[in-house]
VOGU-3710 file (C-alpha; in Angstrom, 3 decimals, decimal comma):
1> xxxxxxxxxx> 77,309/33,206/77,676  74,628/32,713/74,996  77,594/32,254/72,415  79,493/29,995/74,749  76,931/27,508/75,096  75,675/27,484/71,083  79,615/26,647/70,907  78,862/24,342/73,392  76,898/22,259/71,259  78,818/22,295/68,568
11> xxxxxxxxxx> 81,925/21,093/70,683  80,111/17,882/71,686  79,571/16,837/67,970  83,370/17,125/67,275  84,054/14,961/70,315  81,422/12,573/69,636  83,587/13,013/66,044  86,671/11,701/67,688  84,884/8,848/70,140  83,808/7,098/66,570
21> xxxxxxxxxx> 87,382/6,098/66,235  88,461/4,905/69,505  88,970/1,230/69,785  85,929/-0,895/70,916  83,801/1,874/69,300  84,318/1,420/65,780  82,720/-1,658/65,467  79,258/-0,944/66,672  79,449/2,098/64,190  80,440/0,127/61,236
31> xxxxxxxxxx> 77,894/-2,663/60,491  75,135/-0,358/60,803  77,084/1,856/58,504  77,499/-0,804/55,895  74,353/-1,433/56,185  73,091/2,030/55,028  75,476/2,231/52,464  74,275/-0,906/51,147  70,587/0,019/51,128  70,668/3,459/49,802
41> xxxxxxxxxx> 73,607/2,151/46,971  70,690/-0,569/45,687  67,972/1,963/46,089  69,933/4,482/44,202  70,948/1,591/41,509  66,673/0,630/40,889  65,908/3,973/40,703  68,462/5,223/38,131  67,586/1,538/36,158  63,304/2,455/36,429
51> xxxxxxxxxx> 64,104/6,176/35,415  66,402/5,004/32,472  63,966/2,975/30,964  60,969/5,334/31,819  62,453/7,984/30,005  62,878/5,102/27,159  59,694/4,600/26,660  58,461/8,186/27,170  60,782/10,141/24,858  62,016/9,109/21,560
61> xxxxxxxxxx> 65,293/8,493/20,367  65,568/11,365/18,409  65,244/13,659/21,808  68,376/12,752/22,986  69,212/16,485/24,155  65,566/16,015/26,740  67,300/13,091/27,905  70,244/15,078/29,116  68,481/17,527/30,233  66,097/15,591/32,793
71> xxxxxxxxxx> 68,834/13,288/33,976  70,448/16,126/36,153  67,027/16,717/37,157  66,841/13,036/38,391  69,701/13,641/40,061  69,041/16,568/42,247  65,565/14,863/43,383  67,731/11,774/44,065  69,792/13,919/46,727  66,776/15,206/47,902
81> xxxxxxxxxx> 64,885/12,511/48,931  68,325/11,241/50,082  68,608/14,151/52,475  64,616/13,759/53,762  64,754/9,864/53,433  68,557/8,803/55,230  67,654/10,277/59,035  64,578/8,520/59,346  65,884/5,128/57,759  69,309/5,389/59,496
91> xxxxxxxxxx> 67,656/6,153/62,703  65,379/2,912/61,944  68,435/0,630/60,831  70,626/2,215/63,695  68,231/2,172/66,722  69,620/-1,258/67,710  73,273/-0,199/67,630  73,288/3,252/69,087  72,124/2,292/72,334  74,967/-0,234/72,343
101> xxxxxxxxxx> 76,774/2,666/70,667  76,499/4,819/73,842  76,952/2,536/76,522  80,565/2,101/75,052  80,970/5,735/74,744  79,634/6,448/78,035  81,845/3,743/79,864  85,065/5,046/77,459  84,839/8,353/78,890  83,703/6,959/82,985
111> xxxxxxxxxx> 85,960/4,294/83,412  82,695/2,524/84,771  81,210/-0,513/83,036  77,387/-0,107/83,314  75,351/-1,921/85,576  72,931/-2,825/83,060  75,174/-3,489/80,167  75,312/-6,864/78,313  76,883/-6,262/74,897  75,949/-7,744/72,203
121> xxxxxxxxxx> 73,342/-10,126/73,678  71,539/-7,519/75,750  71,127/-5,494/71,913  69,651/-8,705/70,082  67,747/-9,536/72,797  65,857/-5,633/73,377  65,848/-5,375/69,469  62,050/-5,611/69,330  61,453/-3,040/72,181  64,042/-0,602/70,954
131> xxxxxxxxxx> 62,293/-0,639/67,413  59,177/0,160/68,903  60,554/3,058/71,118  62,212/4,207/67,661  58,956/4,133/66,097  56,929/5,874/69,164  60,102/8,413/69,376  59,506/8,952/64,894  55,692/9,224/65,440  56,038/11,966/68,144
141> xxxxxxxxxx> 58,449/13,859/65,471  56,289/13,309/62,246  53,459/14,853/64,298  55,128/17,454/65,473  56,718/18,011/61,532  52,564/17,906/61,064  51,901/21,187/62,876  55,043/22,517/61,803  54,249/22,650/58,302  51,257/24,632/58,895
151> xxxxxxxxxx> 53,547/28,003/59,131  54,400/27,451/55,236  50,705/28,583/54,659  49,863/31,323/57,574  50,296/34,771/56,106  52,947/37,156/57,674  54,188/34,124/59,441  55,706/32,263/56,060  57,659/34,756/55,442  60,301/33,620/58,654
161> xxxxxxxxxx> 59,011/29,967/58,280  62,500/28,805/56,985  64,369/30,271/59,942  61,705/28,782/62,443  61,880/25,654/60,285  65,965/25,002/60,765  64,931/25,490/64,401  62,271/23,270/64,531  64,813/20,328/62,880  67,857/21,260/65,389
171> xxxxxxxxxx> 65,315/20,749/68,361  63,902/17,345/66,559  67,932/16,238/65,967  68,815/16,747/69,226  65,875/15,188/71,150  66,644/12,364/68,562  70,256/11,674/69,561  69,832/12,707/72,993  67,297/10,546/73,884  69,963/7,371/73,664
181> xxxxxxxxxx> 71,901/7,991/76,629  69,117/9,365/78,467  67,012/6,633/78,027  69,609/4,112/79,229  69,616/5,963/82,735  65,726/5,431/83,228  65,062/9,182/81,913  61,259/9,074/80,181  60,765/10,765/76,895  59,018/13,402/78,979
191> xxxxxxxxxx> 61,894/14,508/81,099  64,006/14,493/78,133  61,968/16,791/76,490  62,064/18,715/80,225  65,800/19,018/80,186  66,895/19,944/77,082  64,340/23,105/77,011  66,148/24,023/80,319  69,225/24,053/77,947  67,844/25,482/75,033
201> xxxxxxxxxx> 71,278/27,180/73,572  73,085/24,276/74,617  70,687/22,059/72,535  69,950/24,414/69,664  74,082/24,764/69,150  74,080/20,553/69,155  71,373/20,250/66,795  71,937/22,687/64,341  75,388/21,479/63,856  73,996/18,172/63,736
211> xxxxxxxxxx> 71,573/19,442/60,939  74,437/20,850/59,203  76,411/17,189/58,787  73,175/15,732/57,773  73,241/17,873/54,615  76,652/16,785/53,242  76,773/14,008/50,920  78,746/10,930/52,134  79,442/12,798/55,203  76,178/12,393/56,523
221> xxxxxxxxxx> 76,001/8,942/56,579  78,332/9,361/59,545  76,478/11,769/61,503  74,070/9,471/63,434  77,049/7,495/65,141  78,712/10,775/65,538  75,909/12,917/66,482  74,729/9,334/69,223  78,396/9,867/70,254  77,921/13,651/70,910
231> xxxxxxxxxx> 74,872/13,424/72,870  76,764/11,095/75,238  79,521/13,253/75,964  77,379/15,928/76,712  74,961/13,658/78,618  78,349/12,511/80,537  79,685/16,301/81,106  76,365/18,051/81,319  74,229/15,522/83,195  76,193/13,451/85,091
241> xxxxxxxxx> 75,621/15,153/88,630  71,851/13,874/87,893  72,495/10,321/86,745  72,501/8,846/90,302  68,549/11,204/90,577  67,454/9,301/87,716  68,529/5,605/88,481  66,714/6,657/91,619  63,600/7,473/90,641
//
């Protein structure tokens, strides 16, 4: 059972894989994804230029061979900070989409337009309050990244800090994605945070594979629409019996 629902999780991402094609879908996926591209391809570009002519006007010409030497270097901290960086901007640049994002998903897989949807409109018009909920939702993370950190310098406790670590950013993924079709039913950040412990397996399997996507280059600038799409079909499958509880309440 343990193993079935870890699978679990990771079978919701490959759906969520497939809803990013379907008709209807693929357009609230793409400008946000052109939009990413766009931003890390220019911030890339200025920071290759500045680090080009920094290492210009440290080194001379005659250490050509230090020059080829730091320039992997540059690299590897480029696709670091990449990796660090593109969830929190993506998630920032995407808020206003992936609610939109799983409202289609949601009605794809129901058959049942939503009561509260309005497209396009509805999404420019609750841009302002869904970037503040983003930024609320990325506060309660970087504090809880704050404490977190802390097990990097306990003694004993450092030594397993990695493996706590990857669980600690499966549990932050999840509650991240999650959070979108929850939130459209009414569900408060608090009950979120209620309902995926109850599912801990279920969640850990969905954000760990989640995690995994996020470290592939090019491939991860995919996994927020396909991890948003995920969450729904497991919001949709998992916690659909609820969803007339929550409008409720």
């Amino acid at each position: 059972m343990t193993m079935h629902n870890l699978l679990k999780g990771f079978y919701y991402l490959l759906q969520g894989a497939k809803m990013v094609t379907k008709p209807g879908i693929r357009g609230v996926v793409m400008i946000p994804l052109i939009i990413n591209i766009i931003l890390f391809g220019l911030l890339i570009w200025y920071g290759a230029g500045q680090f080009s002519a920094f290492i210009e006007w440290l080194l001379p010409d005659k250490a050509e061979w230090l020059r080829r030497f730091l320039w992997p270097i540059f690299a590897l901290v480029t696709l670091i900070i990449i990796f660090f960086a593109f969830t929190l901007v993506a998630n920032i640049v995407g808020a206003p989409f992936n609610g939109l994002l799983s409202e289609r998903v949601e009605e794809h897989l129901t058959g049942i337009k939503s009561d509260q949807s309005g497209g396009w409109r509805k999404m420019i018009n609750n841009f302002i309050p869904i970037l503040i909920a983003e930024l609320k939702k990325l506060l309660y993370i970087i504090l809880l990244m704050s404490l977190y950190s802390l097990i990097f310098i306990i003694p004993v406790i450092n030594v397993i800090a990695p493996i706590l670590w990857v669980v600690f950013s499966a549990w932050v993924l999840a509650l991240e994605y999650v959070d979108y079709p929850m939130s459209a039913h009414n569900i408060s950040f608090k009950e979120l945070r209620k309902r995926l412990k109850e599912r801990m397996l279920l969640t850990f399997g969905f954000g760990f594979s989640t995690l995994v996507i996020t470290t592939i280059p090019l491939i991860n600038f995919l996994a927020m629409p396909t991890a948003v799409a995920g969450a729904t079909v497991m919001w949709v499958e998992e916690w659909g019996e609820k969803r007339s509880e929550a409008l409720a309440g």
